[in-house]
N, C-alpha and C positions, 0 to 999 in steps of 0.2 A: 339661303345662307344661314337664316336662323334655325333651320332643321338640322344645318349640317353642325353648326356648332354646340346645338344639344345634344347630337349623336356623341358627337369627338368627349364631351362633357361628361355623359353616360359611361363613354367607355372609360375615360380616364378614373371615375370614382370606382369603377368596379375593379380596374386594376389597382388600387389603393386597398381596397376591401379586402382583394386576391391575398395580394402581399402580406397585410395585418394579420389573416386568417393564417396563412402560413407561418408565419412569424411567430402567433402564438401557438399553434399546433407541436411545430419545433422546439419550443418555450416546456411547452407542457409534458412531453414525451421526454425531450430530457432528465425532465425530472424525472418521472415515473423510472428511467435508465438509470437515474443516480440513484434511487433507492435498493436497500437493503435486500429489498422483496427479490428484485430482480441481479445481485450480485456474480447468481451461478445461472442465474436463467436467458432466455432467450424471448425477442421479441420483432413482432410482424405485424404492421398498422399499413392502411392504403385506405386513403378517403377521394372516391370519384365525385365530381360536379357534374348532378345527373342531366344537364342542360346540356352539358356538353360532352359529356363522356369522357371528360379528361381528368388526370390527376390532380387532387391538390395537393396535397401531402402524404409522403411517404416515408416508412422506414421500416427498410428491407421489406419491401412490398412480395416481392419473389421468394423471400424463405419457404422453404415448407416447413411446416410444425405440424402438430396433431391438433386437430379443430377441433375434436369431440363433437357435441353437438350442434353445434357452429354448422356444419357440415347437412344440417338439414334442408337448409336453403339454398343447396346446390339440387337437391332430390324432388324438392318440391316445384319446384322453376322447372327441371327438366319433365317432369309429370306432367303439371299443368300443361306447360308449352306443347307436350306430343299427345297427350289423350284430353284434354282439355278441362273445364272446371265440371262440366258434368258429365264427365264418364262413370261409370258405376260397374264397379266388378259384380259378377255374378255368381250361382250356385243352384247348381240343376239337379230336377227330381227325374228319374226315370221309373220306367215299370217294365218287367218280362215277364212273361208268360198269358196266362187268360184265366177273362173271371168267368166265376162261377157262383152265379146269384152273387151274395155279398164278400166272397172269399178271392184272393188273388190268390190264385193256384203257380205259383210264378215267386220272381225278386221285388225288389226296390234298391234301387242304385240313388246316392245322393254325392254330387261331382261337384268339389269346391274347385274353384278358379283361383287361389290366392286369398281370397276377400277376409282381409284380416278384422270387416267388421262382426262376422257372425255371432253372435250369444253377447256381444256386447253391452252394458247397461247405459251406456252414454245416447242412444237414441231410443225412441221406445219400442219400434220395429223390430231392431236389434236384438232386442231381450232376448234370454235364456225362452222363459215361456211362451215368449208371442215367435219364434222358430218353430217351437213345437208344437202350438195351435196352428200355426200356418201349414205344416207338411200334412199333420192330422186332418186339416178342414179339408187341401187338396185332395186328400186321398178320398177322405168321404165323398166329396162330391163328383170324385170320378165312383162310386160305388162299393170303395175297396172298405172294409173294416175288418177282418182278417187276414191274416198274410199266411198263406202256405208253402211260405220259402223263407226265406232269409232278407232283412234288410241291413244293405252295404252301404255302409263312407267307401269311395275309391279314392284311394291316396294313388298318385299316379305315380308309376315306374321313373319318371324323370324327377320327381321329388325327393330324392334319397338322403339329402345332405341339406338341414333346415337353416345352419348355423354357418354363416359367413367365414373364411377362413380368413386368420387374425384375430378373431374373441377368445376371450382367455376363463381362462379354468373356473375364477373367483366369480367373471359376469353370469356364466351361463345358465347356473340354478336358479337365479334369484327371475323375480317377475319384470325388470327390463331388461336382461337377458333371453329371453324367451323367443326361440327360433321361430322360421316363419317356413308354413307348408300349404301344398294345393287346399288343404282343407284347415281352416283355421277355427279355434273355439273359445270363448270369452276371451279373448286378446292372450291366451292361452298362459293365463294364470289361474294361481289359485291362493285361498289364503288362508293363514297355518295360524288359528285362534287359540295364544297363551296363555297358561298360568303359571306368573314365576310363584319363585318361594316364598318365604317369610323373614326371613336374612338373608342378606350377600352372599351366594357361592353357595346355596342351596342349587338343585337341581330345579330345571322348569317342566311341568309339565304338557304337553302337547293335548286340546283340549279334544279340538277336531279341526279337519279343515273342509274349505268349503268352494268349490265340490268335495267330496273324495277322490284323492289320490288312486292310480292304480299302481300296484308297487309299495313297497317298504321306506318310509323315512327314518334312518335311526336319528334320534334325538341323546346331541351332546350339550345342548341350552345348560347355561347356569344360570342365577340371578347375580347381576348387577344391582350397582347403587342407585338408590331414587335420583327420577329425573334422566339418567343417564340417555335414554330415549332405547331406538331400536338399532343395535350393535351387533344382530343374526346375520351369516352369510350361510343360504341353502346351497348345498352342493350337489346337481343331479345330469348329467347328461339324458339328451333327447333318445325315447324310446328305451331308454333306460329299464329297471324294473327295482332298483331300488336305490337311495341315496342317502345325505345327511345334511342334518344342519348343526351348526357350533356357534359361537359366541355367547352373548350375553342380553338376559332383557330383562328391564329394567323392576326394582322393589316398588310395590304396590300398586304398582296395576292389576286389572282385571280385563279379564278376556286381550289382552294383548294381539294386536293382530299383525303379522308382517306375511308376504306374500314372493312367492316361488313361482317357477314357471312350468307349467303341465309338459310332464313330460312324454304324454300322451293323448294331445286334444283330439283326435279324430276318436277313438274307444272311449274319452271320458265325458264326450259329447252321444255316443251311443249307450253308457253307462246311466245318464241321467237324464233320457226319453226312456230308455227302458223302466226306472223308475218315478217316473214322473203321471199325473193325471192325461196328458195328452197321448201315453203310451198305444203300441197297438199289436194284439195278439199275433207274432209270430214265433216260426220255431227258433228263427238266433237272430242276435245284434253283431256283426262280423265287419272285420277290413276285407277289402277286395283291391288288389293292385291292378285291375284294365276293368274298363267300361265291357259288355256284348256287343256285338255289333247288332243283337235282334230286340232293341229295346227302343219304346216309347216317351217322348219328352212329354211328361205332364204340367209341370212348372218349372219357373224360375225364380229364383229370390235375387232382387236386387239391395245392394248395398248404398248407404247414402252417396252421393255425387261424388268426387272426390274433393270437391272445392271444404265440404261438409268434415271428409278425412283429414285434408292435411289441415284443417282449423286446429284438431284435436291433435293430429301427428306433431304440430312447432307449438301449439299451448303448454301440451304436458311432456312433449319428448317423447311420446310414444317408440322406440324402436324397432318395434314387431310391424307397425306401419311402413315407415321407411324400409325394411327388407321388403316386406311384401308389392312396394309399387317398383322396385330396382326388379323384381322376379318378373314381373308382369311386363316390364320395361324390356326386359331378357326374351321372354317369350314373344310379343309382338313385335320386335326389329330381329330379331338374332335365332327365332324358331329356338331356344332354351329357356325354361322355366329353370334358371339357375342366378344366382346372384352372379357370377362372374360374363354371364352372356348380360345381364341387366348392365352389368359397371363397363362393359365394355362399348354398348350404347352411348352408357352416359357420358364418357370423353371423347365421344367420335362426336357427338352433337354437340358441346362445348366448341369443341375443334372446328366445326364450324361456324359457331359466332365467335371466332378469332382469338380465344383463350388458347393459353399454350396449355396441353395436356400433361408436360413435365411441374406446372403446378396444380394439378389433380392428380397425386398418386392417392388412391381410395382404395380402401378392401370392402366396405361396404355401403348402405346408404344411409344410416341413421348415424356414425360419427363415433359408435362403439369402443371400435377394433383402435387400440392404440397404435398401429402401425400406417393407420393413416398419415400423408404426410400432404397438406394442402398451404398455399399462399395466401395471405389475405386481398394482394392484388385479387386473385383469382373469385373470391368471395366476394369482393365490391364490384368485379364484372359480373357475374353473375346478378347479383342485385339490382345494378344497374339496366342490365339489358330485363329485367324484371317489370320494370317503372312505363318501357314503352310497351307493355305488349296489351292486349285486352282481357287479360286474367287477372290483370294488377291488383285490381279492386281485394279479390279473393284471395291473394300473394299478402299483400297486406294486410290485412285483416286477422289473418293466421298469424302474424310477428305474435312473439308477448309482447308488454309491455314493462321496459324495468327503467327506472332511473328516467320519468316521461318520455322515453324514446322507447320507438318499436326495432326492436330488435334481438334476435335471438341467441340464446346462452349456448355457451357451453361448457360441460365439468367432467375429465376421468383425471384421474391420477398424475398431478403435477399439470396441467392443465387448465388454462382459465380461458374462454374468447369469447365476443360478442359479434355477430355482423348483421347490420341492419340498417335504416332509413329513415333519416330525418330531416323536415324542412325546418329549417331554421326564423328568426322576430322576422329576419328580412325577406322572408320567401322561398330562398334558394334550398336546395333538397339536393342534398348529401346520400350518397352510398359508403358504409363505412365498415370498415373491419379490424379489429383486432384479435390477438392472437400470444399468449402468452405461454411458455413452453419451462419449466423446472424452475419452477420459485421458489423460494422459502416463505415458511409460515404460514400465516393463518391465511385462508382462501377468502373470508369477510373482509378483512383487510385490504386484503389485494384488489378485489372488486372495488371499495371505496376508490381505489387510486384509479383506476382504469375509470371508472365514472367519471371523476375530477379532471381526463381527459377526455374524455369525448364531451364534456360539457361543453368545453369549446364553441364546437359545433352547435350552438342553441343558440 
């Protein structure tokens, strides 16, 4: 009897707690609604109790709006969840023909999988250099140190379109705009070291960049006012062969750096092994669009785990990541290395753990493409069904950290959201989303207010 009346006790305090927590929820989002910020805008909040998977508070949970990068923890959940924390994309050496003594009388075929870590500086594997001690040492120790053919990047025949339909003109030159292909190289940027003028509205000068470009950059740079920061949008479509950049950067700096997206990572990756000390005497550095069917696998390069990728994909926003696991997603359920065979995965797997796919309309996986239109219900499902599964550890761990809750940003143009996971003094652990759509003013601002609600929750 006395078990039963501390159970009935229990529940009555937490439905007490329920209520309060809602009560200020509702408290608190109105305001955020009576403000100015939000006069012409639009808003989407849905906070799940991940104990039980239920809602606690909502407003307009079901909207869609544009997540931005909000949207990555929908790519990364479905990742995780079908290839696991340590799956590892790959990137194969092949050989044809035959040696002769120390010469390959033959090719070298080098077949990327997607693996948008290659030439990366963020592992030490990764590196520009340690790739190119790596192919260099294999080859040696298969006996090869001349090539008397040709060594190929195969960019495959179903890779033809790097760039998600919905990104727009302004994102795609710049370095997170950077499409995503079978073969990928330093997260396929590069970066364009300034020298502004001496006065305002002086011309800048372009000092170098680093790699080299293949192709023409015209340079419309001016100099800005000190402090001003980095105010440059590059403009270059992929595979391109020339482009530009315009705005402003800023009085008294040196060596100024801001950075573009290669509009050529498979040739600018054989541009600098052919220049490089790990180089190896053959007649050319060439693309090749199919594999032979009469060649030898000598190595493999593996990529760090994915648990390893998406830490760095929801840290820094990486978006060349997020396409390239959505590509890979496409090719192993849907047989297309395409981002529309990846997106089409992604909502049929959703659709199965019971989310309605009319709050996933997605054009890509990283949160880019303004045409995205997602729910923050859908966001805090997804999170939620996150918390039970055996990847969590690694799910989490990748949130940032803003505002002491884990949870991840989002920012394009009129655009502010957050969604993530927090256990609160009491214990209880929140799945939560917001979602802000055409606000005025400053975006610092705005953020302060959206914090001062979800504080709530702590």
């Amino acid at each position: 009897m006395v078990r039963y009346w501390l159970l009935a006790l229990s529940v009555f305090i937490n439905c007490i707690a329920a209520a309060q927590l809602q009560q200020q929820l509702q408290q608190a989002t109105q305001k955020l609604l009576n403000d100015a910020q939000l006069s012409n805008g639009s808003l989407s909040f849905c906070v799940l109790d991940v104990a039980t998977q239920q809602q606690v508070f909502g407003h307009q949970p079901k909207l869609g709006l544009a997540p931005a990068s909000s949207l990555k923890v929908v790519t990364t959940a479905t990742a995780l969840a079908n290839l696991g924390s340590n799956f590892t994309f790959t990137t194969s050496i092949y050989t044809q023909g035959q040696l002769q003594q120390n010469t390959l009388v033959g090719n070298v075929y080098i077949v990327g999988n997607g693996d948008p870590s290659v030439g990366s500086w963020r592992w030490k594997h990764t590196t520009t250099d340690s790739i190119f001690a790596r192919v260099q040492q294999k080859l040696h120790t298969k006996g090869i140190y001349t090539i008397k053919g040709t060594i190929y990047v195969v960019e495959q025949q179903y890779d033809y379109q790097p760039i998600p339909d919905g990104w727009i003109w302004y994102d795609i030159g710049n370095y997170y705009g950077a499409g995503s292909y079978s073969f990928n190289w330093r997260e396929n940027q590069y970066d364009i070291i300034l020298q502004p003028g001496t006065k305002v509205g002086d011309s800048v000068r372009i000092q170098t960049t680093e790699p080299s470009i293949i192709g023409t950059l015209h340079n419309k740079l001016t100099t800005g006012p000190a402090g001003s920061g980095d105010n440059t949008s590059t403009y270059w479509t992929p595979k391109a062969n020339s482009g530009f950049i315009e705005g402003t950067a800023p009085l008294g700096e040196k060596n100024f750096t801001v950075s573009g997206s290669l509009p050529h990572p498979a040739l600018t990756f054989l541009q600098q092994w052919q220049k490089s000390k790990f180089s190896l005497a053959a007649n050319g550095y060439a693309i090749s669009d199919k594999l032979p069917t009469d060649v030898k696998l000598i190595d493999t390069l593996a990529s760090p785990t994915l648990a390893a990728l998406s830490y760095w994909f929801m840290q820094k926003s990486i978006n060349l990541y997020g396409e390239a696991f959505t590509k890979y997603l496409g090719q192993q359920y849907n047989k297309q290395f395409r981002t529309d065979a990846g997106i089409a995965f992604i909502k049929s797997f959703w659709k199965q753990q019971q989310i309605d796919v009319n709050e996933l309309k997605i054009q890509d996986g990283s949160g880019l493409s303004p045409q995205n239109r997602v729910s923050s219900n859908a966001l805090a499902q997804v999170l939620a069904y996150a918390t039970q599964q055996s990847w969590y550890s690694d799910f989490y761990n990748a949130l940032p950290l803003y505002n002491g809750m884990r949870m991840k940003s989002g920012t394009i143009g009129g655009s502010k959201a957050f969604a993530g996971i927090h256990t609160n003094k009491q214990g209880k652990t929140y799945a939560f989303a917001i979602i802000i759509n055409n606000y005025n003013g400053s975006p610092k601002s705005l953020v302060e207010k959206m914090y001062q609600l979800l504080n709530v929750l702590k």
